[in-house]
Backbone bond lengths (Angstrom), bond angles and torsions (degrees), N, CA, C in turn:
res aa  C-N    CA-C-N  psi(-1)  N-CA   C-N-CA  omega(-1)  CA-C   N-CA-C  phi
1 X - - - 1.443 - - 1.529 109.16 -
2 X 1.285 116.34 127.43 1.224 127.59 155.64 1.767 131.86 -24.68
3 X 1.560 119.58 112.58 1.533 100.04 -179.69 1.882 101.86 -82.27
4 X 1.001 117.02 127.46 1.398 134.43 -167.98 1.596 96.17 -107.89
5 X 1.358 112.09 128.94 1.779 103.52 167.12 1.865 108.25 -156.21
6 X 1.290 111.56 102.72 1.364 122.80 178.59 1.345 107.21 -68.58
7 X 1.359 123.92 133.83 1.649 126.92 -171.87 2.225 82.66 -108.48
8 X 1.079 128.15 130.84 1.231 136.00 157.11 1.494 128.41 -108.64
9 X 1.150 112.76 161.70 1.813 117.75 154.80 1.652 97.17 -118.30
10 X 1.255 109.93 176.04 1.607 127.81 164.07 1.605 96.63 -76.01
11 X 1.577 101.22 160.86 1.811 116.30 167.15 1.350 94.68 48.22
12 X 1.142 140.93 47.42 1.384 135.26 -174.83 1.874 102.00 -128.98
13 X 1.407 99.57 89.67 2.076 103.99 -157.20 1.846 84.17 -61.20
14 X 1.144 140.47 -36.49 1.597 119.31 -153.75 2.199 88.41 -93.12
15 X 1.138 105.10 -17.43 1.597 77.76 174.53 1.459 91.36 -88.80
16 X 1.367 166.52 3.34 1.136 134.91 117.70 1.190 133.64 -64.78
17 X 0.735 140.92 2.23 1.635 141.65 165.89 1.585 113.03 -83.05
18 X 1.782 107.50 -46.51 1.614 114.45 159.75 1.399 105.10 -30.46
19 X 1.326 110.17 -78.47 1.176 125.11 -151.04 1.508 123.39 -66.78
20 X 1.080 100.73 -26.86 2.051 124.35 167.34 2.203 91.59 -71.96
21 X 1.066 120.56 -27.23 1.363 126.57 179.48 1.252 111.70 -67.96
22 X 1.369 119.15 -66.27 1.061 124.07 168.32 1.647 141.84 -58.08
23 X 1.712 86.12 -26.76 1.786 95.00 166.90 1.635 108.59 -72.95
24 X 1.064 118.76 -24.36 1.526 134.35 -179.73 1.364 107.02 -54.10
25 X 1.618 104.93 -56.26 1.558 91.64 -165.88 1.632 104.45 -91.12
26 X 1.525 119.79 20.93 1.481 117.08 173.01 1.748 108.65 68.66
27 X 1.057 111.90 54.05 1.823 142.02 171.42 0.996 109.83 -116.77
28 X 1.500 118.20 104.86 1.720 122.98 159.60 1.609 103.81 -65.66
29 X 1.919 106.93 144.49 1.683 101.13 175.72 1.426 90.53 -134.92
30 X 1.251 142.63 168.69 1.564 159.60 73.08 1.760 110.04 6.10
31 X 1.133 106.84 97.00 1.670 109.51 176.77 1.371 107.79 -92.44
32 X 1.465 135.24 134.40 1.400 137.99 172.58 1.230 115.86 -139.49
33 X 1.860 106.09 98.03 1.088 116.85 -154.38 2.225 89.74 -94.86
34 X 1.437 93.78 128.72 1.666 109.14 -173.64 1.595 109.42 -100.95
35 X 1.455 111.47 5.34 1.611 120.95 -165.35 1.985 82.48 -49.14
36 X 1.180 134.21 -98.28 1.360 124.67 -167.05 1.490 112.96 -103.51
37 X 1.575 91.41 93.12 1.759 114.85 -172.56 1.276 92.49 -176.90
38 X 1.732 110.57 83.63 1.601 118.72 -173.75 1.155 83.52 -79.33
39 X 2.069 121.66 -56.70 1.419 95.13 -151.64 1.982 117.45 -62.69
40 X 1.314 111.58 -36.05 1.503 120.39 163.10 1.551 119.59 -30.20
41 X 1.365 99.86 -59.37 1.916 105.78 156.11 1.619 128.65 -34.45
42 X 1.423 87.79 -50.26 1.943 86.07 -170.82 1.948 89.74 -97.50
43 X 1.140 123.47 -50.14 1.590 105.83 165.87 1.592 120.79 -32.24
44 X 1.398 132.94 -59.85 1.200 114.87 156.67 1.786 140.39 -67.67
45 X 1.483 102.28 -4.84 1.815 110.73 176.95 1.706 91.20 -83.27
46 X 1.361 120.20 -6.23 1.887 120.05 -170.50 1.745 90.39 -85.40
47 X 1.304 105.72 -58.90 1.356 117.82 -160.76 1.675 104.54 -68.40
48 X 1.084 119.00 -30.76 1.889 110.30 -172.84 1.553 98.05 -119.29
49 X 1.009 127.69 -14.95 1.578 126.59 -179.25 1.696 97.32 84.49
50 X 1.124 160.23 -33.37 1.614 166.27 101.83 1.241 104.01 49.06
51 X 1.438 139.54 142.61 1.200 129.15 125.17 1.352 112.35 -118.41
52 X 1.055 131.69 11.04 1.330 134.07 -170.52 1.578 111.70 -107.82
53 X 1.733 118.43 153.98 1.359 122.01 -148.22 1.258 94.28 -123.96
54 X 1.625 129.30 139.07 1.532 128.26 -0.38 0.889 114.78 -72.28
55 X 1.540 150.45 165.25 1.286 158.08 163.61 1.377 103.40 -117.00
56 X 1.490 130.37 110.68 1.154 140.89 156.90 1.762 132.30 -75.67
57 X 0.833 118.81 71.32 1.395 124.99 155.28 1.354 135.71 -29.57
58 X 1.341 132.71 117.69 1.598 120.50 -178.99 1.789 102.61 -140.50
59 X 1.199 119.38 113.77 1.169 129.04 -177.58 2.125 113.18 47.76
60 X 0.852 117.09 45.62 1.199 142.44 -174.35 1.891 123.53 82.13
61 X 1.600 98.78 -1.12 1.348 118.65 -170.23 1.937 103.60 -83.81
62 X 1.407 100.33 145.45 1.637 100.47 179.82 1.795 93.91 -92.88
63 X 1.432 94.35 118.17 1.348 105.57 170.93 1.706 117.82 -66.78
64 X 1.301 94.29 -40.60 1.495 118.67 -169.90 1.637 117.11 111.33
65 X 1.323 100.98 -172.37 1.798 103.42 175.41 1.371 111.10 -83.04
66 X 1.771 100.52 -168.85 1.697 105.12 169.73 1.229 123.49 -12.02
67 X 1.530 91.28 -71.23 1.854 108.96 -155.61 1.836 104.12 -64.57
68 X 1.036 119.43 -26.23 1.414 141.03 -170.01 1.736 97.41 -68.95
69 X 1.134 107.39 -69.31 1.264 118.41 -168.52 1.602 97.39 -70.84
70 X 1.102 126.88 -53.61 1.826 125.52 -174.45 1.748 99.36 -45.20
71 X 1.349 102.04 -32.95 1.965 92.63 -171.84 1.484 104.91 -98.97
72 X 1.425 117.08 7.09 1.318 105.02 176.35 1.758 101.68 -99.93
73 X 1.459 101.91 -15.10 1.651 101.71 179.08 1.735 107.46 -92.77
74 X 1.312 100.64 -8.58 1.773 89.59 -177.50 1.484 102.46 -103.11
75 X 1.343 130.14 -3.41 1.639 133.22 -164.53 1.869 85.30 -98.10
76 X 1.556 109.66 -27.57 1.454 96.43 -156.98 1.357 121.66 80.18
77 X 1.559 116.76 32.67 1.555 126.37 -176.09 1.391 84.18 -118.22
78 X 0.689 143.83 -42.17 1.590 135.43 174.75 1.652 132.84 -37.82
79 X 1.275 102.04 -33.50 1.257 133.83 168.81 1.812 109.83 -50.79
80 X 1.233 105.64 -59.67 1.517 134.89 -169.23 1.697 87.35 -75.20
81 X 0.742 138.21 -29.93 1.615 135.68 -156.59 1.305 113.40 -107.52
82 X 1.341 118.40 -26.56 1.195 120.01 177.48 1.795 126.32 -118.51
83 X 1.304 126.34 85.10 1.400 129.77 -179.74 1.268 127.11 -23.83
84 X 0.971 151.12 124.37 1.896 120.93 -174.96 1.846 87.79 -147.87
């Protein structure tokens, strides 16, 4: 199985929509909500170069956000990417 790990903020509609995405295709994740965890914020903007929220994680790889993940589930590359 895939290590899956959603990086979030609060009020943040595409880290819910990610995450309603991912329950969709039947993917357990690790949620890590960074709403007040500046230093956690810029510790992960070090590690993916990103500052923008959701951050999708897949076995230590930056999947990307929403839009990232929505075209990896409609191309059918998603499939290949994620272990289950």
């Amino acid at each position: 199985m895939s290590d899956i790990t959603v990086y979030t903020t609060e009020a943040c509609s595409f880290c819910t929509r990610v995450k309603g995405l991912l329950r969709a295709q039947g993917v357990q994740f690790a949620e890590v909500n960074l709403s007040k965890d500046p230093e956690g914020r810029m510790e992960l903007a070090k590690r993916t170069g990103v500052m923008s929220f959701p951050q999708v994680i897949v076995d230590g790889e930056l999947l990307g956000g929403f839009s990232e993940v929505q075209a990896a589930v409609e191309s059918g590359r998603f499939d290949g990417l994620v272990r289950t």
